[in-house]
C-alpha positions in Angstrom: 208.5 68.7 6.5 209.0 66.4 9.5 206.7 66.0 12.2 208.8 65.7 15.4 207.5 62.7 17.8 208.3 65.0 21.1 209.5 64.8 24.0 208.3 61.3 25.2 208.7 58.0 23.2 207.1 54.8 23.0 210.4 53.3 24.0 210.4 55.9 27.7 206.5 55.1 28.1 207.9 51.3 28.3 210.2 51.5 30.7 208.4 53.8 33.0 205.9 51.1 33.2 208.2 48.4 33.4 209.9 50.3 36.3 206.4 51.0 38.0 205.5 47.4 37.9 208.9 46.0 39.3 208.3 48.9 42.3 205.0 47.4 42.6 206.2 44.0 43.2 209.2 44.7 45.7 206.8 47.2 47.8 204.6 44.5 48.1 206.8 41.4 48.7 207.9 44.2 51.9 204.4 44.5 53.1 204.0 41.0 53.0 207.4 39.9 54.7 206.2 42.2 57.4 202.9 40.9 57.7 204.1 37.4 58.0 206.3 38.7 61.0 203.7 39.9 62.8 201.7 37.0 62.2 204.4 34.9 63.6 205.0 37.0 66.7 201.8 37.3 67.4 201.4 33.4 67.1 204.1 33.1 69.3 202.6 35.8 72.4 199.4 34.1 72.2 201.0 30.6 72.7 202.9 32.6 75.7 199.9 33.7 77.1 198.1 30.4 77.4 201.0 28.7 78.8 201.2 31.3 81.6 197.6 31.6 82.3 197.2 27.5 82.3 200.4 27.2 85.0 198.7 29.9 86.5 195.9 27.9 86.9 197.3 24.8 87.8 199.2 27.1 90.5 195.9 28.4 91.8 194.5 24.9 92.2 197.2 24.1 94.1 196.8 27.5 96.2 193.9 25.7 97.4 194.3 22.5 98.3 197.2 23.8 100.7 195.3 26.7 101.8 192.5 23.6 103.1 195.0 21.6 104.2 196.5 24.4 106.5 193.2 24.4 108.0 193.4 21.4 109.6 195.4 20.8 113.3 198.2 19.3 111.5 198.3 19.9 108.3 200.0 16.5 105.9 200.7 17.7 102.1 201.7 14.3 101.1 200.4 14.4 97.3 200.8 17.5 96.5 203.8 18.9 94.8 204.6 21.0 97.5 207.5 21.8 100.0 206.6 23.0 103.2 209.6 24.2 105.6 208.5 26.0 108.6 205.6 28.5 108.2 206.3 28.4 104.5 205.1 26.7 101.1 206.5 26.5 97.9 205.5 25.2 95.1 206.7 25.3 91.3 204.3 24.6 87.9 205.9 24.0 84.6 205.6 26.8 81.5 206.6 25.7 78.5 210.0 24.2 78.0 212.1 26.2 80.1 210.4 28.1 82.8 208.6 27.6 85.7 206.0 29.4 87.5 207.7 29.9 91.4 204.6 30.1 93.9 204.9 30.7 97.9 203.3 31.3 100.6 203.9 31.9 104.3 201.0 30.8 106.9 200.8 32.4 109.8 197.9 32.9 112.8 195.7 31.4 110.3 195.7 33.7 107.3 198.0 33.1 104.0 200.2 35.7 102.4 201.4 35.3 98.8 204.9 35.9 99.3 206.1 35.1 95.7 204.7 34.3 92.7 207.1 34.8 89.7 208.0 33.5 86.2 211.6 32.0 86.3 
């Protein structure tokens, strides 16, 4: 008499395996395709960020030296990158390639008011 082999082969056992393992790989070739684009992004918002909060800086240090110069009877802003056109300053910093950090002020009785200060 014959001894059946049932239900599950050595050929079936084979290809599950095979199967599993190929899964395996494309599951984690996704994972990693998506951790590189996170990676990237978020190499790309820090790099934002530090532009922003340097022309910030640089914007701030500007805020200053026209704030002390508005302090004096007649105020001169000759070496400053400013323009000054009536009670008003204005004053751009450079982020990045293409933008600019817009800063302004408007003096008036003494005291400053930030009127704008934007990303354009």
């Amino acid at each position: 008499m014959k001894k059946s082999g049932g239900f599950v082969h050595m050929g079936t056992i084979s290809l599950l395996t095979v199967l599993l393992v190929v899964m395996l790989v494309v599951l984690s070739l996704l994972v990693l395709s998506g951790a590189r684009e996170d990676y990237d992004y978020s190499n790309r918002l820090a790099q934002r960020k530090t532009e922003y909060y340097q022309a910030n800086n640089q914007a701030q240090k500007i805020l200053y030296q026209v704030v002390q110069r508005l302090k004096e009877p007649s105020p001169d802003f000759t070496g400053l990158p400013v323009m000054a056109q009536d009670d008003t300053v204005t004053w751009q910093v450079p982020l990045g390639e293409n933008q600019v950090l817009t800063a302004s002020i408007t003096w008036r009785q003494g005291e400053y008011t930030i009127t704008c200060w934007r990303v354009e």
